[in-house]
N, CA, C and O atoms as CSV, one atom per row, in Angstrom:
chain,resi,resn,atom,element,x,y,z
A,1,UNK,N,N,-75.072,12.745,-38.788
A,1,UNK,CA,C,-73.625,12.603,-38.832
A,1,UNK,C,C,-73.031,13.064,-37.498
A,1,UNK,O,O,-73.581,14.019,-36.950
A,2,UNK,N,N,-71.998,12.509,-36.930
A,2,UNK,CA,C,-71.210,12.741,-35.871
A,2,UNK,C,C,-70.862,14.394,-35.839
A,2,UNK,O,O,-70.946,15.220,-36.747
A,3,UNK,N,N,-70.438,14.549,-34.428
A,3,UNK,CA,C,-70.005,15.808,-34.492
A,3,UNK,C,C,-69.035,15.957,-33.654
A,3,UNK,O,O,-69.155,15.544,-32.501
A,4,UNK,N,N,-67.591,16.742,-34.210
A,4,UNK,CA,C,-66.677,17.334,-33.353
A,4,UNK,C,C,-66.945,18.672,-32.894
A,4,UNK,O,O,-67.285,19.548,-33.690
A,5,UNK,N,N,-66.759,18.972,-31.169
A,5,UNK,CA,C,-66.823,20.115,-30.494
A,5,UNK,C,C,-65.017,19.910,-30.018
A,5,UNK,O,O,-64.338,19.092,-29.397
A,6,UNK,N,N,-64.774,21.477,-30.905
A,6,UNK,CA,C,-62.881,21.639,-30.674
A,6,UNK,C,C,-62.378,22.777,-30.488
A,6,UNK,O,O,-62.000,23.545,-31.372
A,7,UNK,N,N,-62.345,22.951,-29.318
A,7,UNK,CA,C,-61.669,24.264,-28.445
A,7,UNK,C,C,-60.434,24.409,-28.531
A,7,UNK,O,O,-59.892,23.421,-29.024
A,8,UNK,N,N,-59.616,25.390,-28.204
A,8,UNK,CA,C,-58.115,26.120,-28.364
A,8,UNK,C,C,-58.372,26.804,-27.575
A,8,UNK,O,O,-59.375,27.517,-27.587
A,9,UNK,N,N,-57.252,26.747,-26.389
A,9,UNK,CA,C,-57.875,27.419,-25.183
A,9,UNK,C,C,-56.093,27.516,-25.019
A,9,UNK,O,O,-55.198,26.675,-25.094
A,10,UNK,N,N,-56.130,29.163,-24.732
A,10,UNK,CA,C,-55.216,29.217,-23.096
A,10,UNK,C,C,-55.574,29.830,-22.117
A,10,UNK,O,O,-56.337,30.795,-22.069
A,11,UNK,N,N,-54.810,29.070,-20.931
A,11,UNK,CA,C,-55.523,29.109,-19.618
A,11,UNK,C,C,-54.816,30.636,-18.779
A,11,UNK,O,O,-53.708,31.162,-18.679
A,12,UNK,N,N,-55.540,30.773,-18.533
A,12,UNK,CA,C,-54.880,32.451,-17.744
A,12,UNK,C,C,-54.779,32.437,-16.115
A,12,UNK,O,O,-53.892,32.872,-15.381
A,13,UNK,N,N,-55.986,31.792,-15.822
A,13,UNK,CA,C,-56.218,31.249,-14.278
A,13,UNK,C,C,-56.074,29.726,-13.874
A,13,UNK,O,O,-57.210,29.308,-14.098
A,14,UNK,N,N,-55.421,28.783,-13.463
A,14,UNK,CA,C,-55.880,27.641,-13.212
A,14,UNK,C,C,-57.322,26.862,-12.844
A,14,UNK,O,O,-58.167,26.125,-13.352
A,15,UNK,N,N,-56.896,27.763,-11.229
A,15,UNK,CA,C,-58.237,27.478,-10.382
A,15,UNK,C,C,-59.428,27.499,-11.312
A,15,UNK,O,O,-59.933,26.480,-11.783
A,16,UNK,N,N,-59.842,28.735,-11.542
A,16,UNK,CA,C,-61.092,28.630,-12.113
A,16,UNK,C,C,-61.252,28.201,-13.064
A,16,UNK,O,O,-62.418,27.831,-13.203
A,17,UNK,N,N,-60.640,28.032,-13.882
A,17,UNK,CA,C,-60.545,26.913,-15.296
A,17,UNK,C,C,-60.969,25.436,-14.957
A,17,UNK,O,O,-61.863,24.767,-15.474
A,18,UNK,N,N,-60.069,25.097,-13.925
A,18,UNK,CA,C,-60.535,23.706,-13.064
A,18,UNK,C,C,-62.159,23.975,-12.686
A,18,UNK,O,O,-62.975,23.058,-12.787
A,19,UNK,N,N,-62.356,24.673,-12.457
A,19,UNK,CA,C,-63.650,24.669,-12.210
A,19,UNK,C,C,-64.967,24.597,-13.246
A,19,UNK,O,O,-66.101,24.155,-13.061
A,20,UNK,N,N,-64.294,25.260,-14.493
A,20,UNK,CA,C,-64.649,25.205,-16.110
A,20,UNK,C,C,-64.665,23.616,-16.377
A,20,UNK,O,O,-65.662,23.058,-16.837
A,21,UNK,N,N,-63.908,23.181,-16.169
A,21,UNK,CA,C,-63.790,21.610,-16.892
A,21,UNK,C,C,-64.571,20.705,-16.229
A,21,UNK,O,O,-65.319,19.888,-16.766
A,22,UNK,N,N,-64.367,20.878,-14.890
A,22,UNK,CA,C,-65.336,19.860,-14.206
A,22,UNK,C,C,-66.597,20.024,-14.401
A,22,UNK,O,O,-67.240,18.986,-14.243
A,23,UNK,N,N,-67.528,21.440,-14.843
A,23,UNK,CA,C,-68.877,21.389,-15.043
A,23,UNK,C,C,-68.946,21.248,-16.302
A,23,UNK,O,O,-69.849,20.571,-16.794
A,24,UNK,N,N,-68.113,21.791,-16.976
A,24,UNK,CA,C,-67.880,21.040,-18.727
A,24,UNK,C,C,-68.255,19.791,-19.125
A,24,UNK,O,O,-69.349,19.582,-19.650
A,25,UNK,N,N,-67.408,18.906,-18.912
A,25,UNK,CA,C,-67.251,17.673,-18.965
A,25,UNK,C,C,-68.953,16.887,-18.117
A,25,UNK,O,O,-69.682,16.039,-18.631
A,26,UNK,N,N,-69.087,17.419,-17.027
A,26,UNK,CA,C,-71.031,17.190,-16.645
A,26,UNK,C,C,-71.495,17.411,-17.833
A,26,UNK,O,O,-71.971,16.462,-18.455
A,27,UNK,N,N,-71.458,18.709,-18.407
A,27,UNK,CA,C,-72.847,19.004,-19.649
A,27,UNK,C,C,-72.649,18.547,-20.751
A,27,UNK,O,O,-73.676,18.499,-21.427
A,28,UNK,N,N,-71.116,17.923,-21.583
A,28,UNK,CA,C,-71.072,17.475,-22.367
A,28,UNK,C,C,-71.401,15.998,-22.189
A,28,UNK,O,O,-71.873,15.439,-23.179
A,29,UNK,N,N,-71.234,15.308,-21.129
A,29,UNK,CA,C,-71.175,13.668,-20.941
A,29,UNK,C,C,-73.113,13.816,-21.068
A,29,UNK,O,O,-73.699,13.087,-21.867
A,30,UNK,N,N,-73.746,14.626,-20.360
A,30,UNK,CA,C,-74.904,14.827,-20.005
A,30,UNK,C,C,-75.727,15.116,-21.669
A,30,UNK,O,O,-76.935,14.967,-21.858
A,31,UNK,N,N,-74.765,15.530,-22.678
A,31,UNK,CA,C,-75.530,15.084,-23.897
A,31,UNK,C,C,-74.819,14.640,-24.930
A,31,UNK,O,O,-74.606,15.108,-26.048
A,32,UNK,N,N,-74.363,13.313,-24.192
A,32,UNK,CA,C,-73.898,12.368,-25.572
A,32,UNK,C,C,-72.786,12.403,-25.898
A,32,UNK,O,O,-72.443,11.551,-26.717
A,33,UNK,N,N,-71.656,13.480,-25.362
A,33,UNK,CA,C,-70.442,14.146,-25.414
A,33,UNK,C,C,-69.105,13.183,-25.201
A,33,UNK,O,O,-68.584,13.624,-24.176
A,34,UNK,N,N,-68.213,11.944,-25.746
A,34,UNK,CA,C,-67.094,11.955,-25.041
A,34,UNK,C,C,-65.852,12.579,-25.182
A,34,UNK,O,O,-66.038,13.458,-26.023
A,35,UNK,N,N,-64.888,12.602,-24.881
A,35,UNK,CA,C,-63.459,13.301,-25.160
A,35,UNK,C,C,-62.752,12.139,-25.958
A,35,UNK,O,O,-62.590,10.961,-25.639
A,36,UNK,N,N,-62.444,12.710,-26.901
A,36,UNK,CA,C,-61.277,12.570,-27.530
A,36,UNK,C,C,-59.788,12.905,-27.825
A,36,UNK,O,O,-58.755,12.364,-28.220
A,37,UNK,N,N,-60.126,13.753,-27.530
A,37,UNK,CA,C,-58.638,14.451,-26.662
A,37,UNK,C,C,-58.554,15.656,-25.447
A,37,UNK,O,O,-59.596,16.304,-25.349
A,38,UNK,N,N,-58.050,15.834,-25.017
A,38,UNK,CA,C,-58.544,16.726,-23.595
A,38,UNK,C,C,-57.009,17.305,-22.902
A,38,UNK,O,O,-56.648,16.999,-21.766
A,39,UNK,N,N,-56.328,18.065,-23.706
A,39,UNK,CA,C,-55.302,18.640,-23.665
A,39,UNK,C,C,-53.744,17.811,-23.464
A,39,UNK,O,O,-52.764,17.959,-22.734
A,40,UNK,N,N,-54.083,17.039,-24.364
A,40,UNK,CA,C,-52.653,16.305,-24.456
A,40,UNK,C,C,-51.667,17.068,-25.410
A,40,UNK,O,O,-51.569,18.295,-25.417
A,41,UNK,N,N,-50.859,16.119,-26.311
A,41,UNK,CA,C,-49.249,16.875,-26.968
A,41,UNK,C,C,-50.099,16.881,-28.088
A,41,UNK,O,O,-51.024,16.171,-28.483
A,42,UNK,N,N,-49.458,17.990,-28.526
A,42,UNK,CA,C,-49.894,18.344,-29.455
A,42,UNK,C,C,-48.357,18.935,-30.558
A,42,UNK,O,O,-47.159,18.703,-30.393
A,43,UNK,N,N,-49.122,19.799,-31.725
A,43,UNK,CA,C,-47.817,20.305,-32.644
A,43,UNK,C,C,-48.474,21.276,-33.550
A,43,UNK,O,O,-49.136,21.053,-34.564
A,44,UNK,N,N,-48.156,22.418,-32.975
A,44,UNK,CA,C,-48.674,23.899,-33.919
A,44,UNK,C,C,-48.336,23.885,-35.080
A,44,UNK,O,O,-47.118,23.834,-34.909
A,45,UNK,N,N,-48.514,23.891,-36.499
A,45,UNK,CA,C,-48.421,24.142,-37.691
A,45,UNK,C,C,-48.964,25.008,-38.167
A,45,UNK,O,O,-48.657,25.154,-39.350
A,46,UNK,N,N,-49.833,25.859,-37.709
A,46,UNK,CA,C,-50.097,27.285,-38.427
A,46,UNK,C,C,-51.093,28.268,-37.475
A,46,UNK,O,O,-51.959,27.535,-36.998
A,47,UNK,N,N,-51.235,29.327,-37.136
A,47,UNK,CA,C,-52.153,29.976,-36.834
A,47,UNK,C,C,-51.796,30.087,-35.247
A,47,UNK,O,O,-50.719,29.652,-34.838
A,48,UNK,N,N,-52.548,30.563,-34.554
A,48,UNK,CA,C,-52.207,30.922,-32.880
A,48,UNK,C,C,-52.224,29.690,-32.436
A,48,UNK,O,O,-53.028,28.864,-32.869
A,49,UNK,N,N,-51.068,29.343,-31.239
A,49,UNK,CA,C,-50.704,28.778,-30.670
A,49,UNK,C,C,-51.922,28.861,-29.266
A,49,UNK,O,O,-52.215,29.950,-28.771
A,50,UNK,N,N,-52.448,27.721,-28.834
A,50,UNK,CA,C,-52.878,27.706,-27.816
A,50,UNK,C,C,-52.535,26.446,-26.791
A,50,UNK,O,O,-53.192,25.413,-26.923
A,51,UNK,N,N,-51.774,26.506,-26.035
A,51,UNK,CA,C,-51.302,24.800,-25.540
A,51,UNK,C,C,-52.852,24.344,-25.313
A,51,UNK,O,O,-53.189,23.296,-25.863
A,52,UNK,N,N,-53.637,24.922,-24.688
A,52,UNK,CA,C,-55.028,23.170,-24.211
A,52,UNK,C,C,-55.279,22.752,-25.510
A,52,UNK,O,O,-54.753,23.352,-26.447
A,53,UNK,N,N,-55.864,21.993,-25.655
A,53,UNK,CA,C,-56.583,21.385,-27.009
A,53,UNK,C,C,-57.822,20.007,-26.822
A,53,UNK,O,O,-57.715,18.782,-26.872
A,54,UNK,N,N,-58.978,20.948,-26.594
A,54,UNK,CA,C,-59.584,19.640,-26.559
A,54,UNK,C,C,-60.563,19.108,-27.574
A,54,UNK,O,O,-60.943,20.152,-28.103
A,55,UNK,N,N,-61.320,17.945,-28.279
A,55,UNK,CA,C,-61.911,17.448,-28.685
A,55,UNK,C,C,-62.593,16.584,-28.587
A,55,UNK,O,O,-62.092,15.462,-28.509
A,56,UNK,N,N,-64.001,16.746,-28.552
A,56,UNK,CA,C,-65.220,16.060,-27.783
A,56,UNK,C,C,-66.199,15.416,-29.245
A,56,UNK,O,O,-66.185,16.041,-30.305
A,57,UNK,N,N,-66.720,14.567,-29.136
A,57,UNK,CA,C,-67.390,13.714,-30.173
A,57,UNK,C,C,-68.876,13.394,-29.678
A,57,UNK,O,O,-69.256,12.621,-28.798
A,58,UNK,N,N,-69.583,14.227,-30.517
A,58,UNK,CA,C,-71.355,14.036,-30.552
A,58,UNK,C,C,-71.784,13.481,-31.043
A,58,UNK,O,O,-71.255,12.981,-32.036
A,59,UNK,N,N,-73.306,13.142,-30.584
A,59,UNK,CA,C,-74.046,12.446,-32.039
A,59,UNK,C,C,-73.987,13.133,-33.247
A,59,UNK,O,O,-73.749,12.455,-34.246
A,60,UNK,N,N,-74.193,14.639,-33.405
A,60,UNK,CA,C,-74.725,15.857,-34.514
A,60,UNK,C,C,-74.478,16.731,-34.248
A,60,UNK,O,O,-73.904,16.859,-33.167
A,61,UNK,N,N,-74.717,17.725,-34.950
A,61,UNK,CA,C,-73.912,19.313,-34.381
A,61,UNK,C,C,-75.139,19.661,-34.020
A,61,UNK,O,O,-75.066,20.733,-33.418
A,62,UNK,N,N,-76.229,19.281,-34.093
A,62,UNK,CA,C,-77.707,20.032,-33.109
A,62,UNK,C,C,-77.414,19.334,-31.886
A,62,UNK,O,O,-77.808,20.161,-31.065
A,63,UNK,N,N,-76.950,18.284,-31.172
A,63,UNK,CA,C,-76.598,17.877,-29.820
A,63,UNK,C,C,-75.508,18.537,-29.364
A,63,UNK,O,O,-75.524,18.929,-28.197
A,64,UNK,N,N,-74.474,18.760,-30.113
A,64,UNK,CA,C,-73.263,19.419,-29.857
A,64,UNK,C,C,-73.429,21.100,-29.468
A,64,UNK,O,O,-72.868,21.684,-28.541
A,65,UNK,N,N,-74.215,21.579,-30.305
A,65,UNK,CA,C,-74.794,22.994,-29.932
A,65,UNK,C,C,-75.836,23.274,-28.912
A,65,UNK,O,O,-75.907,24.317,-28.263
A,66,UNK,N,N,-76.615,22.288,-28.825
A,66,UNK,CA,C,-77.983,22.247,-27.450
A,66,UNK,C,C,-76.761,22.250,-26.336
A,66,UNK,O,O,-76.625,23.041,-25.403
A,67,UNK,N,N,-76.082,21.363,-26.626
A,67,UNK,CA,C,-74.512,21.027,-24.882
A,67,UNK,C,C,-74.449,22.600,-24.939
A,67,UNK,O,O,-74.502,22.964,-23.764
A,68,UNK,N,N,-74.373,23.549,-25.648
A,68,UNK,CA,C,-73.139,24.721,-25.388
A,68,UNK,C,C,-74.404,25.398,-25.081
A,68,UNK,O,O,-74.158,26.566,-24.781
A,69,UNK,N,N,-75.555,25.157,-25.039
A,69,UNK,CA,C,-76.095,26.733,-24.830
A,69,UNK,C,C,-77.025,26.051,-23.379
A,69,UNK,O,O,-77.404,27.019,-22.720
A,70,UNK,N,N,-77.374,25.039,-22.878
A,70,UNK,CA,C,-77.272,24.575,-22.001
A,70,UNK,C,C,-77.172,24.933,-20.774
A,70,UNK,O,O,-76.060,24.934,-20.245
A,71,UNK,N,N,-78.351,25.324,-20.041
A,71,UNK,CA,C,-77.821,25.828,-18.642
A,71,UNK,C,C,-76.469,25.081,-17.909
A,71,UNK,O,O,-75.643,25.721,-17.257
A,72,UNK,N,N,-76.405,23.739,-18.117
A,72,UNK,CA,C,-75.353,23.474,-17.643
A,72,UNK,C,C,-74.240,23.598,-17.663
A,72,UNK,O,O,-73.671,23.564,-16.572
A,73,UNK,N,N,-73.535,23.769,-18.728
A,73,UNK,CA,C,-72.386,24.473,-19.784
A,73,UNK,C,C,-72.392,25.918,-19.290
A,73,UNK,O,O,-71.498,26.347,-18.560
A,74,UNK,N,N,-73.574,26.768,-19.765
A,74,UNK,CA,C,-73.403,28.268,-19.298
A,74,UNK,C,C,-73.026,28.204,-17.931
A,74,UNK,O,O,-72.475,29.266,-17.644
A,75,UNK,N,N,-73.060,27.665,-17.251
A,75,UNK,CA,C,-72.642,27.993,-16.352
A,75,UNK,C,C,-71.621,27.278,-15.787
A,75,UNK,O,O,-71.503,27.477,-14.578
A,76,UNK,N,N,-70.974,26.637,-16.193
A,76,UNK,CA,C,-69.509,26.109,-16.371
A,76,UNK,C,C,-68.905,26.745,-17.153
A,76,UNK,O,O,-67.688,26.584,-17.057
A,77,UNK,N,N,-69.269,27.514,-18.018
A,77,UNK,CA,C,-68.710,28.333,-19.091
A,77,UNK,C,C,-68.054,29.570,-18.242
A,77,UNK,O,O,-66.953,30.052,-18.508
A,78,UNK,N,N,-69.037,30.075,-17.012
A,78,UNK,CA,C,-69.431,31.450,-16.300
A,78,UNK,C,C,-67.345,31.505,-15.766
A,78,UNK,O,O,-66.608,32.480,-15.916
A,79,UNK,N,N,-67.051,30.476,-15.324
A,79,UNK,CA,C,-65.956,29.665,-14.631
A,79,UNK,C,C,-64.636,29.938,-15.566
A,79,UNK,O,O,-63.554,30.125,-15.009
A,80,UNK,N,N,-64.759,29.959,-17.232
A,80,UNK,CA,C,-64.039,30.319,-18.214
A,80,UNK,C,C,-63.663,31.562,-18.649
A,80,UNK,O,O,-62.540,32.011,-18.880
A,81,UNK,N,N,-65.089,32.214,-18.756
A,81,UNK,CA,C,-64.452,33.847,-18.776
A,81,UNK,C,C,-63.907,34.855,-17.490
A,81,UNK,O,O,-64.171,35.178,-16.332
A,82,UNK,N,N,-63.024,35.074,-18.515
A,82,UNK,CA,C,-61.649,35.799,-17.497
A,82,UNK,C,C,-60.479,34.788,-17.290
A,82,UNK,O,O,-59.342,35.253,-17.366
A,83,UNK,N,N,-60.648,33.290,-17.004
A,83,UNK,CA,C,-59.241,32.642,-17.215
A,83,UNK,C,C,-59.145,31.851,-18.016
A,83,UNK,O,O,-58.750,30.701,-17.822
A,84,UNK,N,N,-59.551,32.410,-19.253
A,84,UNK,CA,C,-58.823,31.634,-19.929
A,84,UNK,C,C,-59.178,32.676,-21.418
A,84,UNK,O,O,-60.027,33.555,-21.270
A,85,UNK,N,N,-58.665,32.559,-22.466
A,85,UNK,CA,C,-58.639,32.978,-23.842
A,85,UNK,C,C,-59.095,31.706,-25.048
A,85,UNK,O,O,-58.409,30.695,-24.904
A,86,UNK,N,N,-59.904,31.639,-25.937
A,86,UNK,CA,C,-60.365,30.543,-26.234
A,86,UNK,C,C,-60.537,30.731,-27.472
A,86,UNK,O,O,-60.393,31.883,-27.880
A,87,UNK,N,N,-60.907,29.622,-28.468
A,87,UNK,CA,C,-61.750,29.441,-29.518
A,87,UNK,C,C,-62.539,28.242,-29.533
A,87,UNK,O,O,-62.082,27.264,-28.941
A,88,UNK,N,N,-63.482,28.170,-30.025
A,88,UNK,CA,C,-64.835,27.167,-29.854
A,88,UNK,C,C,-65.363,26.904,-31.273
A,88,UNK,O,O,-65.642,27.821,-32.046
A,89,UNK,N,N,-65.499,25.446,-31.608
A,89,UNK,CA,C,-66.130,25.230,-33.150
A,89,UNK,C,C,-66.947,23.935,-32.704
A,89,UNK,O,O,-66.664,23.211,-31.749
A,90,UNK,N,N,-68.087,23.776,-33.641
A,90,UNK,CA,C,-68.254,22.499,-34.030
A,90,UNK,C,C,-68.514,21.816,-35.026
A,90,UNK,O,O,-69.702,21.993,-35.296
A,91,UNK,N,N,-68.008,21.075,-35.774
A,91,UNK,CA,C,-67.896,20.483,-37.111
A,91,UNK,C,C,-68.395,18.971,-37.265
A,91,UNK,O,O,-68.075,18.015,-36.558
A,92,UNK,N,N,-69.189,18.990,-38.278
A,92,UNK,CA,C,-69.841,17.582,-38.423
A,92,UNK,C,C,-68.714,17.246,-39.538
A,92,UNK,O,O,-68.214,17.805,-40.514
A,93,UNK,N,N,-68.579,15.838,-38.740
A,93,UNK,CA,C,-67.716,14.729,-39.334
A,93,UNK,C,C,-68.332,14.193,-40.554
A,93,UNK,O,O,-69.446,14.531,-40.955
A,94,UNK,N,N,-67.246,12.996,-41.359
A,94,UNK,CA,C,-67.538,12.698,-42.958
A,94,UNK,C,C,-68.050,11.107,-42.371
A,94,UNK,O,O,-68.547,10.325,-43.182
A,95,UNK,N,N,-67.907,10.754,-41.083
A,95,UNK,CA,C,-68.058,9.304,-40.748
A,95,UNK,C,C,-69.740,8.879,-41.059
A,95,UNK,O,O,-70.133,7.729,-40.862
């Protein structure tokens, strides 16, 4: 079954965040990963407010989880802590 990877992120630093996404977006495309949304409008209805919002679509949540632990990711990740504040899930879809 498909899998959503869906972050809630706010950004604290630009720069280095930019630097987060661009090796991001390498390790997720690099396994199977596309975006589905990638911080567009959005509309808070309950719980912490985070303006980014992104959502990425896998084959499975074992591809979706190999992306995150991933030398490539970790270390695009390295780029995230400190600017930014986050939450991270991944959920297999009903498709």
């Amino acid at each position: 079954m498909p899998a959503l990877w869906i972050a809630h992120v706010t950004v604290t630093d630009d720069e280095a965040y930019a630097k987060y996404a661009k090796g991001a977006g390498v390790a997720i495309a690099e396994h199977g990963g596309t975006f589905i949304a990638r911080g567009g409008r959005y509309v808070q209805l309950e719980g912490k407010d985070r303006p980014r919002n992104v959502v990425a679509k896998f084959p499975d949540v074992e591809t979706a989880e190999r992306c995150y632990h991933s030398d490539a990711y970790q270390a695009a990740l390295e780029h995230a802590r400190g600017a930014s504040e986050r939450e991270l899930l991944i959920v297999e879809t009903t498709e």
